[in-house]
C-alpha beads as a LAMMPS data file, in Angstrom:
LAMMPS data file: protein, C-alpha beads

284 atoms
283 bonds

1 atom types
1 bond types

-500.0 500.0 xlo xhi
-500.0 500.0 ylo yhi
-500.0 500.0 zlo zhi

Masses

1 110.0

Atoms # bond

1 1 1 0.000 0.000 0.000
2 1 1 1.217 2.877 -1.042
3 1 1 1.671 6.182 1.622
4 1 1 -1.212 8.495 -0.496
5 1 1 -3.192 5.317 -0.285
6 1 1 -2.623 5.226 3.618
7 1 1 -3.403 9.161 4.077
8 1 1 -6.527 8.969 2.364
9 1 1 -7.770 5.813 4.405
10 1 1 -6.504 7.812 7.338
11 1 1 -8.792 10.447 6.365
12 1 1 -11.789 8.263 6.503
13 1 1 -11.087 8.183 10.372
14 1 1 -11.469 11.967 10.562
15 1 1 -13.954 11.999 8.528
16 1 1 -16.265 9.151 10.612
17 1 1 -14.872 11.070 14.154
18 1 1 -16.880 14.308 12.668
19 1 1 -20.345 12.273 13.554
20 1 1 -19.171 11.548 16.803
21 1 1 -20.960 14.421 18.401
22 1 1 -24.305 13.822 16.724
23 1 1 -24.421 9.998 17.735
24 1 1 -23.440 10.382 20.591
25 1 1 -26.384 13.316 21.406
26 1 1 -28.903 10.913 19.914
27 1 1 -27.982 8.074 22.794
28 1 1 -29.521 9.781 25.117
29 1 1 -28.433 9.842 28.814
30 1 1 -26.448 6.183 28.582
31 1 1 -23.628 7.434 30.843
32 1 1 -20.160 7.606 28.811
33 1 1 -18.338 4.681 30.564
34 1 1 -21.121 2.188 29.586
35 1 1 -21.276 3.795 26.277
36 1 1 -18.158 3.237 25.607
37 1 1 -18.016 -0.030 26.619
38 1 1 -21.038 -0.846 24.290
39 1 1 -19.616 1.049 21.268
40 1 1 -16.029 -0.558 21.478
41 1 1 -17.322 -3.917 22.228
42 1 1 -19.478 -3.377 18.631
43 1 1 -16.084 -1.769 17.257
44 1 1 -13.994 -5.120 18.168
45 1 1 -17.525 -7.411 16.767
46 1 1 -16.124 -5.264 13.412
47 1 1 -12.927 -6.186 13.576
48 1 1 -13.581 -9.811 14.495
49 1 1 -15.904 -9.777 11.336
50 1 1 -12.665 -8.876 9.187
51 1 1 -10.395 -11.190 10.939
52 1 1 -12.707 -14.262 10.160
53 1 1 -13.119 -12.928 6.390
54 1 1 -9.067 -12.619 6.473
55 1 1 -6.061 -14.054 8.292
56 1 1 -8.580 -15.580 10.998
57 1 1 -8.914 -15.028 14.865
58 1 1 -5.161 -15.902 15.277
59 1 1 -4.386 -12.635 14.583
60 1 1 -5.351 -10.903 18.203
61 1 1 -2.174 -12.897 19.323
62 1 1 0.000 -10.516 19.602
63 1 1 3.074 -9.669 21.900
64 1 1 2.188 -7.854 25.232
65 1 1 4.363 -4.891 24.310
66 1 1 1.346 -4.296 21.110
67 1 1 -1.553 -5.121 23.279
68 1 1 0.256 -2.323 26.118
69 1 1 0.203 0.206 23.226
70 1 1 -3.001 -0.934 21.802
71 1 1 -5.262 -0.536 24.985
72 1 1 -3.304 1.862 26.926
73 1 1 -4.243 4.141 23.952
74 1 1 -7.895 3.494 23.254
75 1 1 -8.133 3.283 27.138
76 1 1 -6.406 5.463 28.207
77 1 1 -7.217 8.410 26.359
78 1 1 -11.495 7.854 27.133
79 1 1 -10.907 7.060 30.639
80 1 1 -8.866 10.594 30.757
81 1 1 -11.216 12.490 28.925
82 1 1 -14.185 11.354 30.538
83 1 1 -11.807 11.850 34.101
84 1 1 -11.276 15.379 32.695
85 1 1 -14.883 16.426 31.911
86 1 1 -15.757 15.462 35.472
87 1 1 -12.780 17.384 37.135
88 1 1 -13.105 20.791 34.705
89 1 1 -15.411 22.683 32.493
90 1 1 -15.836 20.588 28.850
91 1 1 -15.348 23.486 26.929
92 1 1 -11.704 23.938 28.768
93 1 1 -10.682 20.824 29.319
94 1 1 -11.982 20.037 25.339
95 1 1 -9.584 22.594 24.035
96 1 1 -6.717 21.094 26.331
97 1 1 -7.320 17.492 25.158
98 1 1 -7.369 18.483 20.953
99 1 1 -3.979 19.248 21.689
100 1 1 -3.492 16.241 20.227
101 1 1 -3.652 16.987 16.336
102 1 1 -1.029 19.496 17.316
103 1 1 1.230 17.095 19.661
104 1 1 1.271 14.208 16.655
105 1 1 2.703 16.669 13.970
106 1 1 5.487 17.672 16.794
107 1 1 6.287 14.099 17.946
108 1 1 6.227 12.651 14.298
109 1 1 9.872 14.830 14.582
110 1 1 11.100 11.485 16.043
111 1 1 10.068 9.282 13.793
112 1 1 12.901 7.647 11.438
113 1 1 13.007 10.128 8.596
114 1 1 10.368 12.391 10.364
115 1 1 11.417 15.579 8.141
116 1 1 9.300 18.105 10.248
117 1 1 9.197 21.456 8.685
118 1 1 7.926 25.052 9.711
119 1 1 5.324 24.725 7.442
120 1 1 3.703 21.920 9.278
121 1 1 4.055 23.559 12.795
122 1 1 2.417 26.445 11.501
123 1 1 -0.314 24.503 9.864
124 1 1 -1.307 22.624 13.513
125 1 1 -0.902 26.041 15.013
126 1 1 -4.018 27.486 12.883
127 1 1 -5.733 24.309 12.943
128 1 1 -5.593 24.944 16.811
129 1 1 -6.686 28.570 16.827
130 1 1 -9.153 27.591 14.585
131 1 1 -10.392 24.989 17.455
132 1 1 -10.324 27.515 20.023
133 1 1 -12.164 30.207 18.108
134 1 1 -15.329 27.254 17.556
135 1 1 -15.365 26.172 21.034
136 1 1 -15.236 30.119 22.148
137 1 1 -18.122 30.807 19.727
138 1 1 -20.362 28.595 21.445
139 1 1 -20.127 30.368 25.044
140 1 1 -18.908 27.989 26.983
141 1 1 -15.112 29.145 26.984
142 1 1 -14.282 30.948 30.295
143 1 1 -10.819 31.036 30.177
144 1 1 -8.165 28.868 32.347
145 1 1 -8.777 28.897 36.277
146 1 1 -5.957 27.112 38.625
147 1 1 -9.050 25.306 40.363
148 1 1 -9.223 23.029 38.127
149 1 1 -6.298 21.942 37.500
150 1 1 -6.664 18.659 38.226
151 1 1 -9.073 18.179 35.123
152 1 1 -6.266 20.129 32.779
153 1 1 -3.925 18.202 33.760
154 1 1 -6.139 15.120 32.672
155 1 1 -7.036 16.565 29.708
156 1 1 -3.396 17.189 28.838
157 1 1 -2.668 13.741 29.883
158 1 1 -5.102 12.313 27.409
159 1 1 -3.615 14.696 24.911
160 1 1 -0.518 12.976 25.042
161 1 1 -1.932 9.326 25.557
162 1 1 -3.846 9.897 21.795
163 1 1 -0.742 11.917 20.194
164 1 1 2.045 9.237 21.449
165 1 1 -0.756 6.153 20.755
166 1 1 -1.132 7.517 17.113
167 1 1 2.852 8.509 16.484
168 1 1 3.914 4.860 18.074
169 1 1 2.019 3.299 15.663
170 1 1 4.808 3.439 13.244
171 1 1 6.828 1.395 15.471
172 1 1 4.398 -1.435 15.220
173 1 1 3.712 -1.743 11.401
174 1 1 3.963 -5.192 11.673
175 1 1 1.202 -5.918 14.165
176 1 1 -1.925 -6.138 11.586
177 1 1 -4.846 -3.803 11.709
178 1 1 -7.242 -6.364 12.082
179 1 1 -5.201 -7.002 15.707
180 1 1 -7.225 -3.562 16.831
181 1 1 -9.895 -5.619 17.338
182 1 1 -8.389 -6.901 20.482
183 1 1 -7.331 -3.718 21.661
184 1 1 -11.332 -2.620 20.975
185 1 1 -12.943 -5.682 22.796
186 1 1 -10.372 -4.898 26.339
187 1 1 -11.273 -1.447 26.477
188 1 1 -15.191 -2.557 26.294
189 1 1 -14.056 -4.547 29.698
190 1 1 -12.176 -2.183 30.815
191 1 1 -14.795 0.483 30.287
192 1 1 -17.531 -1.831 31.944
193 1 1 -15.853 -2.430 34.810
194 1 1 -15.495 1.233 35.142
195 1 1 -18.639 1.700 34.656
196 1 1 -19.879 -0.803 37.487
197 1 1 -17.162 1.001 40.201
198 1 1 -18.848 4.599 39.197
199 1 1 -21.501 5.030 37.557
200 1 1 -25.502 4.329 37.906
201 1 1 -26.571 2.227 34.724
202 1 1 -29.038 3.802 31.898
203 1 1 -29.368 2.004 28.946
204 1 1 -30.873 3.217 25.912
205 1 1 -34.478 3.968 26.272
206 1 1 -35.962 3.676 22.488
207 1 1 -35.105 2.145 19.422
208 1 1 -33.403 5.521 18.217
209 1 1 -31.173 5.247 20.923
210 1 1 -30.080 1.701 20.568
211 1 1 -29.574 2.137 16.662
212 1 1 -27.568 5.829 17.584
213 1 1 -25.078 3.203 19.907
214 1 1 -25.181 0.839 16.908
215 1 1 -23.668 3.329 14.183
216 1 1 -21.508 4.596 17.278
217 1 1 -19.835 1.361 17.153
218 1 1 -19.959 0.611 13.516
219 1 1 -18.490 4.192 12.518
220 1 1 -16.467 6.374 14.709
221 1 1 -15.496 3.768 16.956
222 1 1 -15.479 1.122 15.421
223 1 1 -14.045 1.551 11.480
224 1 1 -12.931 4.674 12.499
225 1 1 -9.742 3.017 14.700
226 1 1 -8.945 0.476 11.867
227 1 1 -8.680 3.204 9.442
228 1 1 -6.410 5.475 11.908
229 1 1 -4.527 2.892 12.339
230 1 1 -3.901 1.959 8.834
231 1 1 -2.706 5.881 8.044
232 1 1 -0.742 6.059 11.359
233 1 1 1.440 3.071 10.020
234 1 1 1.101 3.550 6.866
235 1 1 0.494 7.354 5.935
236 1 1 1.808 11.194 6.033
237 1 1 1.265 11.260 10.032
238 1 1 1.982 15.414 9.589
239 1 1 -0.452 15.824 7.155
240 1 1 -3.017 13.787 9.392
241 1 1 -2.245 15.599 12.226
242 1 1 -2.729 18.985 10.690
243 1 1 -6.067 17.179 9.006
244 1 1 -7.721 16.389 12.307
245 1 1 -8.601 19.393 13.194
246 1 1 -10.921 19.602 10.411
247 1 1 -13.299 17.146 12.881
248 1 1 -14.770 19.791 15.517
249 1 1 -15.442 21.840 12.047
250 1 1 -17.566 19.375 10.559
251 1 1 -18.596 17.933 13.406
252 1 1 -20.667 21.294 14.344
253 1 1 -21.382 21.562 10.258
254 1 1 -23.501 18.130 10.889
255 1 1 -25.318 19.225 14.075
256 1 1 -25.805 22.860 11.917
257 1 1 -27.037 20.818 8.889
258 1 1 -28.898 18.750 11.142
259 1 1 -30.870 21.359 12.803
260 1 1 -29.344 20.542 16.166
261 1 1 -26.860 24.460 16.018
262 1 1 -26.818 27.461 14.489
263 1 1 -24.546 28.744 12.139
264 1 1 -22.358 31.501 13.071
265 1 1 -19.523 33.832 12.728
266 1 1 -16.961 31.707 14.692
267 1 1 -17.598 28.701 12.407
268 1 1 -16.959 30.817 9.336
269 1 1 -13.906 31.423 10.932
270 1 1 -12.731 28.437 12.307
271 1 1 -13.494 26.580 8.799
272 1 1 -11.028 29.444 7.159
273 1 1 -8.346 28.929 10.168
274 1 1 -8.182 25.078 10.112
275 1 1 -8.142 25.204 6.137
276 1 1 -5.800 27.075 5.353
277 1 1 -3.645 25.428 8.164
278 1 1 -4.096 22.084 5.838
279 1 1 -3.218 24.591 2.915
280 1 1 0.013 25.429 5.006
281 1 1 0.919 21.893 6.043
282 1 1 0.823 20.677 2.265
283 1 1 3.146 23.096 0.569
284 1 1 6.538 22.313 -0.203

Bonds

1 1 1 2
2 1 2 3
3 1 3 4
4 1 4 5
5 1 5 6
6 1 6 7
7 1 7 8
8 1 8 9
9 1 9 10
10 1 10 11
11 1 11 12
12 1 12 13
13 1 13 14
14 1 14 15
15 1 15 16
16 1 16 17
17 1 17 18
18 1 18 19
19 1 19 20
20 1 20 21
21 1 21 22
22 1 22 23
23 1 23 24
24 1 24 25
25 1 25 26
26 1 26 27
27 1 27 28
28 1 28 29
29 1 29 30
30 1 30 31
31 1 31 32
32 1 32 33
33 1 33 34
34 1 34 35
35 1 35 36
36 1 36 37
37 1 37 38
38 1 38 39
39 1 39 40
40 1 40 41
41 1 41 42
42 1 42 43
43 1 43 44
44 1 44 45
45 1 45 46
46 1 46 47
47 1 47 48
48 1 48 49
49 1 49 50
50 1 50 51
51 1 51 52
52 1 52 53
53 1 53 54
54 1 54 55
55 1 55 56
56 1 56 57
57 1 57 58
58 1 58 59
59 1 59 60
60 1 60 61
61 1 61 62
62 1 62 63
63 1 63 64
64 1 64 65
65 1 65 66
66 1 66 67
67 1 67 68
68 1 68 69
69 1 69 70
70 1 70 71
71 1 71 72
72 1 72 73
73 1 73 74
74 1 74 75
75 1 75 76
76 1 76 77
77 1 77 78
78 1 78 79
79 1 79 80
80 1 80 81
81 1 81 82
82 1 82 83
83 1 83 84
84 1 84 85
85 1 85 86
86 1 86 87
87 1 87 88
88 1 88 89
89 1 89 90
90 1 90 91
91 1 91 92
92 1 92 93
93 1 93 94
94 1 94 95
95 1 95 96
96 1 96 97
97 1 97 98
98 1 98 99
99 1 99 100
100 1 100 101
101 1 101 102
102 1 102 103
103 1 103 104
104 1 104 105
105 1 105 106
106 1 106 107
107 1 107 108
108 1 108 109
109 1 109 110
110 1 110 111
111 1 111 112
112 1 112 113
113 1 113 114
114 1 114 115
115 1 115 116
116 1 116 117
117 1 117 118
118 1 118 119
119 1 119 120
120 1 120 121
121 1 121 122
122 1 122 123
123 1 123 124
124 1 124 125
125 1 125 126
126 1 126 127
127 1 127 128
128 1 128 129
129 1 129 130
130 1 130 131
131 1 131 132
132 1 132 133
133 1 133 134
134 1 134 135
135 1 135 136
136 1 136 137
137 1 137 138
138 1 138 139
139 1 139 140
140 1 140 141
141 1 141 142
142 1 142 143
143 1 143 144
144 1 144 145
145 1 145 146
146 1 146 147
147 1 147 148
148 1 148 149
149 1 149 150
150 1 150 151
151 1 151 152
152 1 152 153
153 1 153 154
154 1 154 155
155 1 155 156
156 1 156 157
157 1 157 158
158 1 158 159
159 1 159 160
160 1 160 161
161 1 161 162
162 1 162 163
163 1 163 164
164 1 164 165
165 1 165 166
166 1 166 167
167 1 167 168
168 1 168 169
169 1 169 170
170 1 170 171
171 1 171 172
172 1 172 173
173 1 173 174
174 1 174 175
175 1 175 176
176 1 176 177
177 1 177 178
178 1 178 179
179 1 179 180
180 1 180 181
181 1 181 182
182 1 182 183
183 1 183 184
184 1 184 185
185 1 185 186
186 1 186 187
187 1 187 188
188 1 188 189
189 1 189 190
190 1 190 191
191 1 191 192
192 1 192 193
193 1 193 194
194 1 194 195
195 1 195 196
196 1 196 197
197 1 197 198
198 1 198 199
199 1 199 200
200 1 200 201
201 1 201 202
202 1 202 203
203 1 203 204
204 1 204 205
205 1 205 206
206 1 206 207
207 1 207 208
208 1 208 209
209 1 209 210
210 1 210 211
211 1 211 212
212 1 212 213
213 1 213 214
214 1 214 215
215 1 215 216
216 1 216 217
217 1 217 218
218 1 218 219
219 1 219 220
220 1 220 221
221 1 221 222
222 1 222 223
223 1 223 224
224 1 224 225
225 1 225 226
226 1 226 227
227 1 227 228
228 1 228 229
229 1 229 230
230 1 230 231
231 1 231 232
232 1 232 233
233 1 233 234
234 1 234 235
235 1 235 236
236 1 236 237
237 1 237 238
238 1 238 239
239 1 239 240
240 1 240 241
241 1 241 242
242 1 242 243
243 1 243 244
244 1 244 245
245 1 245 246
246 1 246 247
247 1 247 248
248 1 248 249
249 1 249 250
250 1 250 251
251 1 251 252
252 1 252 253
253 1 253 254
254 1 254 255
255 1 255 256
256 1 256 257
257 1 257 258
258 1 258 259
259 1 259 260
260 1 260 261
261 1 261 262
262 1 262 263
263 1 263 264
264 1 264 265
265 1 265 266
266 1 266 267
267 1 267 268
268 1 268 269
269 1 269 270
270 1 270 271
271 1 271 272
272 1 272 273
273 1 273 274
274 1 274 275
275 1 275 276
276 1 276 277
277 1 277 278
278 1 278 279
279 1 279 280
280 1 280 281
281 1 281 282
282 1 282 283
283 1 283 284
């Protein structure tokens, strides 16, 4: 497979992480451990599917070392961001976490022949101003306060978890994609048994619901990981980087398009910011 090929899968991640938000709004009040161990457990049910239709089951054998990258990425990152919402305001401790678009096109530096270049600095740096004008233009951006530091600190964490999950990836191009299934069907555990320590269990209450936790798991977390994982080992991980801040963007287009928001100035803006940061990123 060819590295173009790889981006352009990669994109399909970004792409399927941009309906996140409007799923996820249309599960109702399932509380977000439980929902994500439903969704993941569907994800790794997808992956198991293309295992069977592939190299078979055998594949989720895998060294420790790729299952302690594997799950102490997909894990690690939700239980930090959900740790973070609970310990700071979302808006802040949102912003902090999508650091990590920013955080892969600086740590890609270290991969062999990483070839980082001013341009693509510069292009994460508007596709981050273009993230903090959108979350500003919705009201909910107060600014930084030292109480909660705790929940920045989190969100930073998680940040970093993501970025260094995503950049790693290179150094396991030999563990197949179809292993993420594994990785998937642990953090479903994982997430349950969180869920049974500390939360109170809702499930879905309709049919909308249960089909909204169905294309959860099918889409942006379940495909959605393979795909990542495909252009993280595969693809331009700059490029990516600089491209994932094009998700909040189009997430809010959806949920505009969808009747669920209202268009507005900040949009306009952060749509011009985080393209022409991908503009940026791609010239030579």
């Amino acid at each position: 497979m060819s590295s173009a090929t790889a981006t352009r899968i990669g994109f399909l991640a970004i792409l399927l992480w941009a309906t996140l938000a409007f799923f996820t709004a249309a599960t109702g009040k399932v509380p977000p451990f439980l929902l994500t161990a439903l969704t993941f457990g569907i994800g790794g049910a997808v992956g198991l599917g293309a295992a069977l239709a592939g190299p078979g089951l055998g594949v989720l054998k895998q060294r420790p070392l790729a299952y302690l990258h594997g799950v102490g990425g997909l894990f690690g990152y939700h239980f930090l961001y959900f740790t973070a919402l609970k310990l700071a305001p979302a808006a802040e401790a949102g912003l902090i976490a999508y650091l990590w678009p920013l955080l892969i096109v600086l740590l890609s530096a270290f991969l062999p022949g990483g070839g980082l270049r001013r341009v693509h600095v510069v292009g994460a740096l508007m596709g981050f101003a273009g993230t903090v004008v959108l979350l500003a233009g919705k009201g909910g951006f107060s600014g930084i306060e030292m109480r909660f530091l705790p929940g920045y600190l989190a969100a930073f964490a998680c940040a970093f978890i993501w970025s260094s999950y995503s950049v790693a990836s290179r150094h396991f191009a030999d563990v197949p994609t179809q292993a993420v299934a594994g990785f998937c069907l642990a953090t479903a555990v994982l997430a349950g048994l969180c869920h049974l320590a500390w939360e109170e269990t809702v499930w879905p209450a309709s049919t909308g619901e249960w089909t909204a936790v169905v294309l959860l798991g099918i889409g942006p977390v379940g495909l959605a990981f393979y795909t990542w994982d495909i252009g993280m080992k595969r693809g331009d991980v700059r490029l990516l980087g600089v491209a994932s801040y094009a998700a909040p963007v189009l997430s809010t287009l959806l949920l505009v398009a969808t009747g669920f928001s209202a268009p507005s100035l900040s949009l306009a803006v952060a749509c011009a910011l985080i393209v022409g940061g991908a503009f940026v990123a791609t010239r030579r």
